[in-house]
gemmi code that builds the backbone of each chain (N, CA, C; Angstrom):
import gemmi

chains = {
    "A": [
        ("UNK", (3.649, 28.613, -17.872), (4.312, 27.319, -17.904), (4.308, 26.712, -16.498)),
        ("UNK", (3.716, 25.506, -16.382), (3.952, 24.726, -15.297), (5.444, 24.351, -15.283)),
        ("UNK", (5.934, 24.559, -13.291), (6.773, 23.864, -13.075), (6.726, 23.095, -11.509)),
        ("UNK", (7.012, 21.539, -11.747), (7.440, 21.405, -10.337), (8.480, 21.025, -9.665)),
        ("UNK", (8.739, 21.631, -8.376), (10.115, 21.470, -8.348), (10.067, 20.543, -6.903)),
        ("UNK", (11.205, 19.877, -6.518), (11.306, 18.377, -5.360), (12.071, 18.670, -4.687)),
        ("UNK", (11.762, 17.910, -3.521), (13.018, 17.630, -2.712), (13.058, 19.343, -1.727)),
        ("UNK", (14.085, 19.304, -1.433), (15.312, 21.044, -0.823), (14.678, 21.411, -1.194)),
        ("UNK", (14.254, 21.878, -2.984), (13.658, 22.832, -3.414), (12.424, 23.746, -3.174)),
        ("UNK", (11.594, 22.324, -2.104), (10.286, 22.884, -1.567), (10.471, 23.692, -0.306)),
        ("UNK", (11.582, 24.118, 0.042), (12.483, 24.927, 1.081), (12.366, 26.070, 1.133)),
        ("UNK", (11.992, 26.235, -0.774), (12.379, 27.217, -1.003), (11.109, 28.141, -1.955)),
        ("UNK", (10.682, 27.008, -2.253), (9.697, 27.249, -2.845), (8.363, 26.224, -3.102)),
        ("UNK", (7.111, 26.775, -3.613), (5.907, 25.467, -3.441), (6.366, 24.480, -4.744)),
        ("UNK", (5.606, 23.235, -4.127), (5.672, 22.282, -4.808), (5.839, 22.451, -6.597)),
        ("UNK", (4.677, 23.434, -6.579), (3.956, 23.535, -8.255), (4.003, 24.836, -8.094)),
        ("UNK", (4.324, 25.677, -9.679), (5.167, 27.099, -9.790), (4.595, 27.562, -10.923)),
        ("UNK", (3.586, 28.466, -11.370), (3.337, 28.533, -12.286), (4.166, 29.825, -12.824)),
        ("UNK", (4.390, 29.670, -13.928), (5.199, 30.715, -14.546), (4.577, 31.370, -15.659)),
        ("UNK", (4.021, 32.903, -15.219), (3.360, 33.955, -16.183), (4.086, 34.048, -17.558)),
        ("UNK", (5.273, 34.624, -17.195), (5.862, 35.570, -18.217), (6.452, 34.127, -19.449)),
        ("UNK", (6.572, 34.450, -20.864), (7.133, 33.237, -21.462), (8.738, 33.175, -21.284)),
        ("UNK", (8.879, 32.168, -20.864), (10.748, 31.858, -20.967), (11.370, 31.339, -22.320)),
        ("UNK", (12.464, 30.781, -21.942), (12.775, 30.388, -23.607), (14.153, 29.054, -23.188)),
        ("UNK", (14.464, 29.265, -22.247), (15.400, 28.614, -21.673), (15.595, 28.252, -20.356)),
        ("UNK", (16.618, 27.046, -20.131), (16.948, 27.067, -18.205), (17.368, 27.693, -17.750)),
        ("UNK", (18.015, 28.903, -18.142), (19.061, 30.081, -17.663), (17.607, 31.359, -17.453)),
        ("UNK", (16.620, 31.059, -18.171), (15.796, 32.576, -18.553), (14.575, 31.847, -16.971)),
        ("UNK", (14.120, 30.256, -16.886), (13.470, 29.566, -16.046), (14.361, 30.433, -14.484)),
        ("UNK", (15.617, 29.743, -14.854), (16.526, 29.869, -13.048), (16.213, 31.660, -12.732)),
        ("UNK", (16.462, 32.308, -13.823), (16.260, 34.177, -13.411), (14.632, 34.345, -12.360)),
        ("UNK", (13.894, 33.733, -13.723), (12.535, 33.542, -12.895), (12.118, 33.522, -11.422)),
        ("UNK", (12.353, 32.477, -11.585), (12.506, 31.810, -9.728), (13.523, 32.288, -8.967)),
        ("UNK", (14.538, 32.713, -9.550), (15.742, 33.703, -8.285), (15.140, 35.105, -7.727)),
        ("UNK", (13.797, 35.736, -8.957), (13.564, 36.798, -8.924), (12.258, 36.397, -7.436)),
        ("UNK", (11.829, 35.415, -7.085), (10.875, 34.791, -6.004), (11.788, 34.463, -5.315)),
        ("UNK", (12.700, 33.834, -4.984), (13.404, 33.585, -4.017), (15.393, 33.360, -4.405)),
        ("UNK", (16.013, 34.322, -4.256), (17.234, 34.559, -4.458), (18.186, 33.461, -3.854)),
        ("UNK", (17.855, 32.808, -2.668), (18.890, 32.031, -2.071), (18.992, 30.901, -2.518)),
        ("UNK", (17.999, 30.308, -3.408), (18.297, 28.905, -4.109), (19.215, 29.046, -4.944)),
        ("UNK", (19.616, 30.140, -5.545), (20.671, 29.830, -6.805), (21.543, 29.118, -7.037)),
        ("UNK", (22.372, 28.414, -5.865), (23.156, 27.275, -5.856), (22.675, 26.194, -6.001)),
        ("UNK", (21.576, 26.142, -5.201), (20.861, 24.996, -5.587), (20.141, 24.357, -6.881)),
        ("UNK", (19.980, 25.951, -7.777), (19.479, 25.634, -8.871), (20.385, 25.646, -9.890)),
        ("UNK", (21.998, 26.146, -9.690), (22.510, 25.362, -10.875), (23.170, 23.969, -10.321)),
        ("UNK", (22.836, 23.243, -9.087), (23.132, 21.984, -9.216), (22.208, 20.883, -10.000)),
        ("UNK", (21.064, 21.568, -9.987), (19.744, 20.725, -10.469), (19.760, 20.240, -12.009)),
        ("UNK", (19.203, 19.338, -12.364), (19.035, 18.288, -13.305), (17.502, 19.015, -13.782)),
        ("UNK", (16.942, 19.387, -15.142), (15.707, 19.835, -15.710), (15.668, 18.665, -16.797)),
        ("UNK", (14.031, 18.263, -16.431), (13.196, 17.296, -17.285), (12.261, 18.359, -17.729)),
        ("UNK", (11.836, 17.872, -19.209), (10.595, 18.345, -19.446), (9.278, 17.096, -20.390)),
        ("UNK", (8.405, 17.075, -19.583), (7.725, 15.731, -20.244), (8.343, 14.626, -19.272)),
        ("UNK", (9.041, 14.761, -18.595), (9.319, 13.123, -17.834), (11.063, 12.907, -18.309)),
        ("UNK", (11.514, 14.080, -19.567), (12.304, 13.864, -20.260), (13.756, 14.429, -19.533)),
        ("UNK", (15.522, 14.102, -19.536), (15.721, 15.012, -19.422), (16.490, 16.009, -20.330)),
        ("UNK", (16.455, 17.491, -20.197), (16.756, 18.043, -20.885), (18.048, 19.143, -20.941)),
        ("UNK", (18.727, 19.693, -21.752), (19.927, 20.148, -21.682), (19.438, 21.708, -21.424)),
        ("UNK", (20.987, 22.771, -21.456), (20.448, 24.085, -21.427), (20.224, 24.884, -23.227)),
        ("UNK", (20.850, 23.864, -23.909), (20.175, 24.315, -25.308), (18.659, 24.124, -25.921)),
        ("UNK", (17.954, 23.669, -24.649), (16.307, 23.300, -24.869), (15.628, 24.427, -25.036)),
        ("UNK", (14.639, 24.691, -26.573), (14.139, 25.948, -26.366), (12.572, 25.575, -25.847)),
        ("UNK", (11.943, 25.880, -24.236), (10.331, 25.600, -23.797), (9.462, 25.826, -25.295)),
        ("UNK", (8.674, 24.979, -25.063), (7.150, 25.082, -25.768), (6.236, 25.437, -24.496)),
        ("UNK", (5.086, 26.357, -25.163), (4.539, 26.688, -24.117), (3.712, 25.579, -22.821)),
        ("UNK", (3.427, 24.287, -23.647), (2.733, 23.675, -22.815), (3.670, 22.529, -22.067)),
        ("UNK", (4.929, 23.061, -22.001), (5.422, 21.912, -21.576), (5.874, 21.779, -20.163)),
        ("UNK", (6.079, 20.926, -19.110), (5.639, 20.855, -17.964), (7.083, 20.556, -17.310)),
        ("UNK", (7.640, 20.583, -16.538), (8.999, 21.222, -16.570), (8.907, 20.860, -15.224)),
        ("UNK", (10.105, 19.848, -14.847), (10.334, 19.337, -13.604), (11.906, 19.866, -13.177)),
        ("UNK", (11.924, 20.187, -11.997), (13.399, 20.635, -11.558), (13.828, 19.692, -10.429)),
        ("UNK", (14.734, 18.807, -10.922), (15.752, 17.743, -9.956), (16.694, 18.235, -9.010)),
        ("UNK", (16.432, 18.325, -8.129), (17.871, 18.374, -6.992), (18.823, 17.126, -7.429)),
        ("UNK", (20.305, 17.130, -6.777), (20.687, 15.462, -7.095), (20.447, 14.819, -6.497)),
        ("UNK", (20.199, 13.406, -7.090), (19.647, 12.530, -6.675), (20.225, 11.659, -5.243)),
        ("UNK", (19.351, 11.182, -3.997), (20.438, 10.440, -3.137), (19.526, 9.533, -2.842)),
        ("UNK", (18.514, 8.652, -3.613), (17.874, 7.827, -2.777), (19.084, 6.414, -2.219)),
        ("UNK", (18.043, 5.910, -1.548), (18.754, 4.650, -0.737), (19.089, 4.655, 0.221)),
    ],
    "B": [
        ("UNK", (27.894, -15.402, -23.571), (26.627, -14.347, -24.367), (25.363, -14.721, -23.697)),
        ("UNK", (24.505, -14.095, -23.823), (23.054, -14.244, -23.090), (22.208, -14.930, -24.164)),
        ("UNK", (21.782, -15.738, -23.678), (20.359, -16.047, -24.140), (19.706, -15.450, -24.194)),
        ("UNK", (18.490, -14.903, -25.608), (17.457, -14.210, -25.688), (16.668, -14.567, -25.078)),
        ("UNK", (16.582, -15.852, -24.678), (15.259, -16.284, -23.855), (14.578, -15.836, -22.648)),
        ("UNK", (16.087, -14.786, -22.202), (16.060, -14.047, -21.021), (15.651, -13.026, -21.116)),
        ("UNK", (15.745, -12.874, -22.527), (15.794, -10.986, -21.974), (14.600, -10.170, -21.670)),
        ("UNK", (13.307, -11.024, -22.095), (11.876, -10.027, -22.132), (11.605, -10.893, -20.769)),
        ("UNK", (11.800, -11.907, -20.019), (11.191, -12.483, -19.120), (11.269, -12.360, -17.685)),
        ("UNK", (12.483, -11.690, -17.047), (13.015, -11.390, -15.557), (12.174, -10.168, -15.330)),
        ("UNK", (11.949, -8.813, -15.751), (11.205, -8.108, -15.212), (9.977, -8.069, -14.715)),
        ("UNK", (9.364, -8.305, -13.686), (8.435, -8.639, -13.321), (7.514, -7.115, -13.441)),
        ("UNK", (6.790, -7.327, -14.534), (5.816, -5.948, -15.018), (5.199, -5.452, -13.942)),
        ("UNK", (4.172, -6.186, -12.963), (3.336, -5.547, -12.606), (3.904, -5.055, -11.357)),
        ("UNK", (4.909, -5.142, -11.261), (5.800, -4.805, -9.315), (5.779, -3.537, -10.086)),
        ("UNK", (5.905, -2.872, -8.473), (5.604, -1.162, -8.321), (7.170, -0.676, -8.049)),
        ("UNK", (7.998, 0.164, -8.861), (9.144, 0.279, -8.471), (9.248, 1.291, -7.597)),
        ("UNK", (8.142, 2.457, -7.668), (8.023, 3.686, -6.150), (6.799, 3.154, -5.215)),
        ("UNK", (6.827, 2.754, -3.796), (5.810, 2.441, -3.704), (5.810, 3.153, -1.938)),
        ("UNK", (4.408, 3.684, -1.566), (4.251, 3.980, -0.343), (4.133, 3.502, 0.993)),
        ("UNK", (3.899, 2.285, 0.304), (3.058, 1.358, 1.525), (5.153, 0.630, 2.011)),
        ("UNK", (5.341, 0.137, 3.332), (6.021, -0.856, 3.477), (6.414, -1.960, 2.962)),
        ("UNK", (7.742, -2.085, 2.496), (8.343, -3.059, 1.350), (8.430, -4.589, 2.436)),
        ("UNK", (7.878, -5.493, 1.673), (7.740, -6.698, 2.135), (8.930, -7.318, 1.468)),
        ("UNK", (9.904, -7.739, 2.320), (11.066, -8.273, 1.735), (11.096, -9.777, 1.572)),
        ("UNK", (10.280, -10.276, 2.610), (9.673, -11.961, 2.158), (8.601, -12.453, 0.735)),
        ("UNK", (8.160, -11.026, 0.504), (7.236, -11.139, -0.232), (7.930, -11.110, -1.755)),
        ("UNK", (8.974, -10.092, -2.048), (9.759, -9.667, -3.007), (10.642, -10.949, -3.233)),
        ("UNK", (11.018, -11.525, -2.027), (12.289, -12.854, -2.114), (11.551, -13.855, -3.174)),
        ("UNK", (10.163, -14.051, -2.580), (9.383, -15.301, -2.900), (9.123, -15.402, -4.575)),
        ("UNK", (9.137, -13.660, -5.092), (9.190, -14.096, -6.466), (10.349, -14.304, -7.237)),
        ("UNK", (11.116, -14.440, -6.361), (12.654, -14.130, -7.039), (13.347, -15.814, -7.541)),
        ("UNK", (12.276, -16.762, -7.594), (13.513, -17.898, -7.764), (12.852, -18.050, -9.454)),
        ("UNK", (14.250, -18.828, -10.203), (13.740, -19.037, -11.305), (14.660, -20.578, -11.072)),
        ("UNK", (14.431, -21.489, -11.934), (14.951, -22.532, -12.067), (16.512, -22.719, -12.282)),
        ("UNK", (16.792, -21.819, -13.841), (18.214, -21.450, -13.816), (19.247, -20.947, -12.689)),
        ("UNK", (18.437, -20.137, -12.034), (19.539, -19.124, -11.193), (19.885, -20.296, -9.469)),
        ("UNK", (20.967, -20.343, -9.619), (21.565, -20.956, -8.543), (22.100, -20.053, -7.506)),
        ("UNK", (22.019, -18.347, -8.117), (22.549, -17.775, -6.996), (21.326, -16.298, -6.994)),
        ("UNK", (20.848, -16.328, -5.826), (19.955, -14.837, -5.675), (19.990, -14.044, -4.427)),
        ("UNK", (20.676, -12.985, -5.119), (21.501, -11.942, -3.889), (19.806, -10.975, -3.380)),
        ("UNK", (19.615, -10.581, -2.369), (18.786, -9.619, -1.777), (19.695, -8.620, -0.791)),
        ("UNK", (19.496, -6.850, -1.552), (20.037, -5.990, -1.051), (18.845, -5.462, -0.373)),
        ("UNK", (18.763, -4.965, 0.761), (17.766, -4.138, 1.677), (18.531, -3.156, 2.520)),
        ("UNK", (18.474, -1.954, 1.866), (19.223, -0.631, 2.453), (17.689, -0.088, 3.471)),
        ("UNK", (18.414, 0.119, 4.506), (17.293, 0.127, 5.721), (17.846, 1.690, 6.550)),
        ("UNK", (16.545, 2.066, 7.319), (16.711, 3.799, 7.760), (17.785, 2.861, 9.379)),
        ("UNK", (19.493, 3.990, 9.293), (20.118, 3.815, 10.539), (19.597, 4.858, 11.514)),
        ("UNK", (20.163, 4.067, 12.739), (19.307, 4.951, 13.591), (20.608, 6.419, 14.029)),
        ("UNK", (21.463, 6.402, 12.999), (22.195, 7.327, 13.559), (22.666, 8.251, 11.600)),
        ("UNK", (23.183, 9.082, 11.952), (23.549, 9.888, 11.220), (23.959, 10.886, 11.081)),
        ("UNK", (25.780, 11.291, 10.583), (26.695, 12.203, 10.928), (26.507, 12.690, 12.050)),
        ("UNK", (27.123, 11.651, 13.447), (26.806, 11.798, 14.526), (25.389, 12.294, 15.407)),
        ("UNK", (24.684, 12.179, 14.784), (23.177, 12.645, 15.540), (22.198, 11.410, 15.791)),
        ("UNK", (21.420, 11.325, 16.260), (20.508, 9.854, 16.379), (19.551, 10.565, 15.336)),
        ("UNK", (19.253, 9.948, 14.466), (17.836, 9.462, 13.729), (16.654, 9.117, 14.071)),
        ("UNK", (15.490, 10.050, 13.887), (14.215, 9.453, 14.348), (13.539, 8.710, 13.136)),
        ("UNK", (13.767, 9.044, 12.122), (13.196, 8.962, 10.821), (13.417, 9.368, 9.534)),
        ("UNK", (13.866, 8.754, 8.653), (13.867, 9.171, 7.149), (12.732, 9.092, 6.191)),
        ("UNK", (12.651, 9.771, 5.708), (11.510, 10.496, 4.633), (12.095, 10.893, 3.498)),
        ("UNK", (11.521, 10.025, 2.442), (11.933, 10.160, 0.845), (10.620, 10.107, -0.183)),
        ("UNK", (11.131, 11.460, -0.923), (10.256, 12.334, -2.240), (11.167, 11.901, -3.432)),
        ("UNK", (10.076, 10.806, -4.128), (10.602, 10.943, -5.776), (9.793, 11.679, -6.886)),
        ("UNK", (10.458, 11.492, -7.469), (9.249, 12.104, -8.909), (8.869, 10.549, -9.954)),
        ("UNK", (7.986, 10.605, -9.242), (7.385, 8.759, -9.208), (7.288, 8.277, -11.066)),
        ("UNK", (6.878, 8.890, -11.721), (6.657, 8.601, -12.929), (8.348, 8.465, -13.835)),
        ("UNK", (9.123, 9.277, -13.576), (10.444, 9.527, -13.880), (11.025, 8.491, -13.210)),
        ("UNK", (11.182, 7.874, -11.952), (11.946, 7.530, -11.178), (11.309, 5.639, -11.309)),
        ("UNK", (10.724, 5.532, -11.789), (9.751, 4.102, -12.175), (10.198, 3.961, -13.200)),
        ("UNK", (10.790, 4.850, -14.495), (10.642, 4.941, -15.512), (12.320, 4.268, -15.885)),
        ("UNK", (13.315, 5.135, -15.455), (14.405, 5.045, -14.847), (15.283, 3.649, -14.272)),
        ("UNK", (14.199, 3.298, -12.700), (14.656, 2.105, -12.513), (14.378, 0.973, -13.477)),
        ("UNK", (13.486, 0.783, -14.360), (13.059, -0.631, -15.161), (14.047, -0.428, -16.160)),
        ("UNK", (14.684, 0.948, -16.329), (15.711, 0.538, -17.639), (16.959, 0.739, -16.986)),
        ("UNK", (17.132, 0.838, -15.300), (18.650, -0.238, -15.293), (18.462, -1.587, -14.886)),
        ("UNK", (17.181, -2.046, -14.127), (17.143, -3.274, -14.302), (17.045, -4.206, -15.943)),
        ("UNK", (16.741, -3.725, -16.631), (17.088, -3.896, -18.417), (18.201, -4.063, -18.198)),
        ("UNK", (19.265, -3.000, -18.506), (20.176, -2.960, -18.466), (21.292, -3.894, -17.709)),
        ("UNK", (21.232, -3.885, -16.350), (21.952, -5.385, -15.924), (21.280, -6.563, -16.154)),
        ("UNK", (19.940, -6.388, -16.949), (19.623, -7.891, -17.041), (20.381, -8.178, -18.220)),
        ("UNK", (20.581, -7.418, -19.209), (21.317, -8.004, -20.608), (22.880, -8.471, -20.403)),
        ("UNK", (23.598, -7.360, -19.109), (24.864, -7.236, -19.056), (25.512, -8.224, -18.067)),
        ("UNK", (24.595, -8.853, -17.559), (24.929, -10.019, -16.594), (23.680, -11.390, -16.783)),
        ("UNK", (23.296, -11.049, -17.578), (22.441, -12.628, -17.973), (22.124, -12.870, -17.185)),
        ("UNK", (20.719, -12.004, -16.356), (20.211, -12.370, -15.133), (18.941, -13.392, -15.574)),
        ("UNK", (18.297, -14.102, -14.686), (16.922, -14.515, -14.870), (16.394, -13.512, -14.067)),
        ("UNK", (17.185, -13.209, -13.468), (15.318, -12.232, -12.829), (16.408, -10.751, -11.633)),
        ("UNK", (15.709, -9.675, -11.871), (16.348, -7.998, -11.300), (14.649, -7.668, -10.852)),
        ("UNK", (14.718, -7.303, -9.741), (13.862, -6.327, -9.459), (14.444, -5.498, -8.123)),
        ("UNK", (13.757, -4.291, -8.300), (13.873, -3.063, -7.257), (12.851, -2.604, -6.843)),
        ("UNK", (13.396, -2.209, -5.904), (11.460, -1.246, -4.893), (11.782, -0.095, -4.015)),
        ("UNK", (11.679, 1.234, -4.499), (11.668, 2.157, -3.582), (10.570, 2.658, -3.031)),
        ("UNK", (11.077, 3.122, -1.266), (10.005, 3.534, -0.751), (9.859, 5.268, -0.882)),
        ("UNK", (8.643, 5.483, -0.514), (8.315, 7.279, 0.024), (8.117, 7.134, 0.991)),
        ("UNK", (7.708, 8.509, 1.285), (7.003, 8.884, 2.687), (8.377, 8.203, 3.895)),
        ("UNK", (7.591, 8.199, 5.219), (8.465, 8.041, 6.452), (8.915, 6.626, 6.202)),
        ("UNK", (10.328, 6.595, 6.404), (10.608, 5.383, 6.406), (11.603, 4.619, 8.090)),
        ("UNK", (10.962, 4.926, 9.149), (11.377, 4.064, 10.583), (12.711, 3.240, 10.968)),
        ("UNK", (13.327, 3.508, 11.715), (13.961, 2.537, 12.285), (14.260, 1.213, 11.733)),
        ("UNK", (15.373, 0.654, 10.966), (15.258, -0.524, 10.752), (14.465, -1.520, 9.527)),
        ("UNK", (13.522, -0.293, 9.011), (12.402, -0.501, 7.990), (13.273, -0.600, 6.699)),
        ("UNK", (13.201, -1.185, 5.314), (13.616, -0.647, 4.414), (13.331, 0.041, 3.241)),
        ("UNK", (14.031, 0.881, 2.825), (13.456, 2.099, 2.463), (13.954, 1.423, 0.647)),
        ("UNK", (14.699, 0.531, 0.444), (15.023, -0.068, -0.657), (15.641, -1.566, -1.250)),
        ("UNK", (14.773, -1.888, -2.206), (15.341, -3.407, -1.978), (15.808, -3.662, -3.452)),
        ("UNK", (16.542, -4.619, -3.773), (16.928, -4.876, -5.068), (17.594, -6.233, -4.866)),
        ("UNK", (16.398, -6.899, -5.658), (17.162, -8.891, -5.299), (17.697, -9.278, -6.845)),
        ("UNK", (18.634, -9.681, -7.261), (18.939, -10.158, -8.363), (19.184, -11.732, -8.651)),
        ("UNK", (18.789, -12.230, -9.156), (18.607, -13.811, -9.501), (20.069, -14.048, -11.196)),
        ("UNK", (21.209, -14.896, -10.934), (21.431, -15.115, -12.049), (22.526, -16.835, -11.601)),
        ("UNK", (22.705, -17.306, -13.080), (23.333, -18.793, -12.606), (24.101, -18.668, -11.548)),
        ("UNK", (24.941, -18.302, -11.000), (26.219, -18.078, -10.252), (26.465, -16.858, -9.296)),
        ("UNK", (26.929, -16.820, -8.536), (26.566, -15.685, -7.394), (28.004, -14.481, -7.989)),
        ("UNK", (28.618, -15.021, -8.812), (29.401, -13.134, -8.845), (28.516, -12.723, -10.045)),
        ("UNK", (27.552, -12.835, -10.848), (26.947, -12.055, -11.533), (26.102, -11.240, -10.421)),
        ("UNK", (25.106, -12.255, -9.940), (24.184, -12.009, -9.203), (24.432, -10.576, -8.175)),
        ("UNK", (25.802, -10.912, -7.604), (26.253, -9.600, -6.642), (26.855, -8.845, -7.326)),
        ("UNK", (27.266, -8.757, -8.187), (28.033, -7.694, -9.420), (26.937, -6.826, -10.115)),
        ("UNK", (25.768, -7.647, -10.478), (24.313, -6.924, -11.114), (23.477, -5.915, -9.975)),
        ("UNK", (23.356, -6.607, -8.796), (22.892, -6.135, -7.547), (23.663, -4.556, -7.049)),
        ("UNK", (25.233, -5.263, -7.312), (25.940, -3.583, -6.553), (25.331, -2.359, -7.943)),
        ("UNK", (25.578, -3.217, -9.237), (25.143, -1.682, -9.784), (24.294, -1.169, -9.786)),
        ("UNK", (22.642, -2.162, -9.647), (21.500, -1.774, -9.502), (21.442, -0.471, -8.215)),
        ("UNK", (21.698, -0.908, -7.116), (22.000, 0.077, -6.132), (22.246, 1.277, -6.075)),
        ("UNK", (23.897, 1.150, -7.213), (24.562, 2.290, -6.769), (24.044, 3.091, -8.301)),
        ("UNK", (23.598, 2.855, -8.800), (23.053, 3.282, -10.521), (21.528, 3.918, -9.421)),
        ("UNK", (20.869, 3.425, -8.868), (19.443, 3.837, -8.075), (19.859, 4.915, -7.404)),
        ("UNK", (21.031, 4.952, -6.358), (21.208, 5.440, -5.523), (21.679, 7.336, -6.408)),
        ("UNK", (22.657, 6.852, -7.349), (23.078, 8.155, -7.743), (22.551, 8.829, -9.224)),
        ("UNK", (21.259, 7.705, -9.541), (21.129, 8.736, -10.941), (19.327, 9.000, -10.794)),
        ("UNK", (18.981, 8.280, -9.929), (17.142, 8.314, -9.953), (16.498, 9.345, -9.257)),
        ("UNK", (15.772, 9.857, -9.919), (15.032, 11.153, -8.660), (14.347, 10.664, -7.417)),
        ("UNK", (15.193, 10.554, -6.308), (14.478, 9.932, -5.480), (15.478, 10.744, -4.247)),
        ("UNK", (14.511, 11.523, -3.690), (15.642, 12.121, -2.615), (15.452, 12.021, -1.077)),
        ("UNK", (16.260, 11.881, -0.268), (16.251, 11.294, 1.509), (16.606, 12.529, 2.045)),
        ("UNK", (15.420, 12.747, 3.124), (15.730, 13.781, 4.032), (15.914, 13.009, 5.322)),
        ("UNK", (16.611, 13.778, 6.080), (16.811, 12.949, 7.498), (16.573, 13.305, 8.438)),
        ("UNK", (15.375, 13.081, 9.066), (14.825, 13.947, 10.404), (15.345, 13.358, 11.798)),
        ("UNK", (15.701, 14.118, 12.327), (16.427, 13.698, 14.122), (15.696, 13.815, 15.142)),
        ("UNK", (16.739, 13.037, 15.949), (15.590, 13.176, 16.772), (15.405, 14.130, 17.921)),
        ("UNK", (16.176, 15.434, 18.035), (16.496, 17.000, 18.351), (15.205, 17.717, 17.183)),
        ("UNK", (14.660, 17.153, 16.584), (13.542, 17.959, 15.893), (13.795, 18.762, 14.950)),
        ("UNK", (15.154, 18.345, 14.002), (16.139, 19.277, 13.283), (16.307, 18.075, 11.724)),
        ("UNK", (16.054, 18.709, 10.766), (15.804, 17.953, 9.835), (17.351, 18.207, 9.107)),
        ("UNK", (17.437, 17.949, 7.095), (18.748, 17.242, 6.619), (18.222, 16.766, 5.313)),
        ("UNK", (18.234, 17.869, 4.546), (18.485, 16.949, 2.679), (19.474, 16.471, 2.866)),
        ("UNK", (19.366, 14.870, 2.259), (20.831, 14.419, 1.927), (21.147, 15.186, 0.490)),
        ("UNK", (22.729, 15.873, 0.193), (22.712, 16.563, -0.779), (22.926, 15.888, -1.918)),
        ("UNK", (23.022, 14.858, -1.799), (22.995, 13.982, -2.915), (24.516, 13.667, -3.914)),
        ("UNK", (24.467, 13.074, -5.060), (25.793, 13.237, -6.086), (26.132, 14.175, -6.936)),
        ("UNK", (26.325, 14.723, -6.839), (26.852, 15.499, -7.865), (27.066, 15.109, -9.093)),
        ("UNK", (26.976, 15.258, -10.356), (27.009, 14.163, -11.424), (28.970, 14.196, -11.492)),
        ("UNK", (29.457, 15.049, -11.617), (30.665, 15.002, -11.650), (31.987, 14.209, -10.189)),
        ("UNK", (30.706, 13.491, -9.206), (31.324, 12.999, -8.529), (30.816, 12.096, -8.217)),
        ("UNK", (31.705, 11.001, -7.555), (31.093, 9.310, -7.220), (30.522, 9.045, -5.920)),
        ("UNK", (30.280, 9.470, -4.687), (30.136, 9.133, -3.611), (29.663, 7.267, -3.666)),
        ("UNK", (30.149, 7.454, -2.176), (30.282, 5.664, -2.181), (29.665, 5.807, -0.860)),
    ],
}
model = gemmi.Model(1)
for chain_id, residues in chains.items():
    chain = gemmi.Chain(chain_id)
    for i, (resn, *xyz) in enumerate(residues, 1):
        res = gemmi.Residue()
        res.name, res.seqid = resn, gemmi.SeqId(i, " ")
        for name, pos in zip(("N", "CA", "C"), xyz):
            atom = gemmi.Atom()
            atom.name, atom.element = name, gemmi.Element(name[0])
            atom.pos, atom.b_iso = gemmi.Position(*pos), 0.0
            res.add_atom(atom)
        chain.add_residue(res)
    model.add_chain(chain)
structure = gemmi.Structure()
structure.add_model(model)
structure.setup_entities()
């Protein structure tokens, strides 16, 4: 599963994240990426998840092809 | 109540709402008059040269351009129905944004100037706290600064 993640997040990690193993959720996604880098975890339950451009809740179950953006909050302006 | 006549016609389609290049604020003004509107507010939030006490060399802002384009045209929708604008547009920048430059503009056109500045503050503060668009703040000690942004459960002003 593609993911890309913005902002802080590239702090912590690259832009674009590909993810081997299948997930099923944002809680099973955040384990993922804590298991690559542990110190974002705050940062990643502040974050906002789109998938498709869309955004999405933590009752979302992934399809495999779906492309999965991770939001820091937002501060433009 | 609004006139329908308004409602498909103020968005100006082909304007770029994330854009890289330097926002031309004479250029953005010039499309902004419509016949109706007697009052047209222009907001231009610009990089300060200071920040939580440090001097500022430069701000630099990453959106997620397709989302964040997508986003702004449906709150400019949105205050166009809720304030009977003739005409909302917005423009955010990326990349480095300089001294004085602005990094965001949002001019609103409607009959009378408290719509006009009433449509304008929300455009802003609706941009500012719900769009993926995020400001880092580089100094000029060579020491950078995510702004951490809103929290959804909180308002910053």
């Amino acid at each position: 599963m593609k993911v890309f993640l913005y902002a802080i997040l590239r702090d912590y990690f690259d832009h674009e994240v590909w993810i081997q193993e299948p997930v099923r959720t944002v809680d099973e996604l955040k384990e993922k990426l804590l298991l690559r880098n542990e110190s974002a975890r705050e940062i990643l339950d502040n974050c906002r998840y789109a998938v498709n451009d869309e955004f999405i809740d933590h009752s979302y179950i992934f399809q495999s092809h779906d492309i999965v953006s991770i939001l820091p909050p937002a501060s433009g302006g | 109540m609004i006139s329908s006549a308004y409602y498909h016609l103020p968005v100006v389609d082909e304007f770029r709402y994330i854009t890289d290049e330097p926002i031309n604020l004479a250029g953005v003004l010039a499309k902004a008059h419509r016949p109706g509107a007697g009052a047209v507010v222009l907001f231009s939030g610009e990089t300060r040269d200071n920040s939580q006490g440090k001097a500022v060399d430069y701000l630099e802002y990453e959106a997620h351009p397709t989302m964040a384009a997508k986003m702004i045209y449906n709150i400019l929708q949105e205050a166009i129905e809720r304030w009977g604008l003739h005409f909302a547009i917005a423009q955010h920048r990326t990349g480095q944004v300089h001294i004085s430059e602005s990094a965001v503009v949002v001019v609103t056109g409607a009959p009378h100037r408290s719509e006009a500045y009433a449509a304008n503050r929300f455009i802003i503060d609706k941009i500012k706290h719900e769009v993926p668009i995020w400001k880092c703040e580089h100094f000029t000690d060579g020491t950078k600064q995510w702004s951490e942004g809103c929290l959804h459960e909180h308002t910053a002003e």
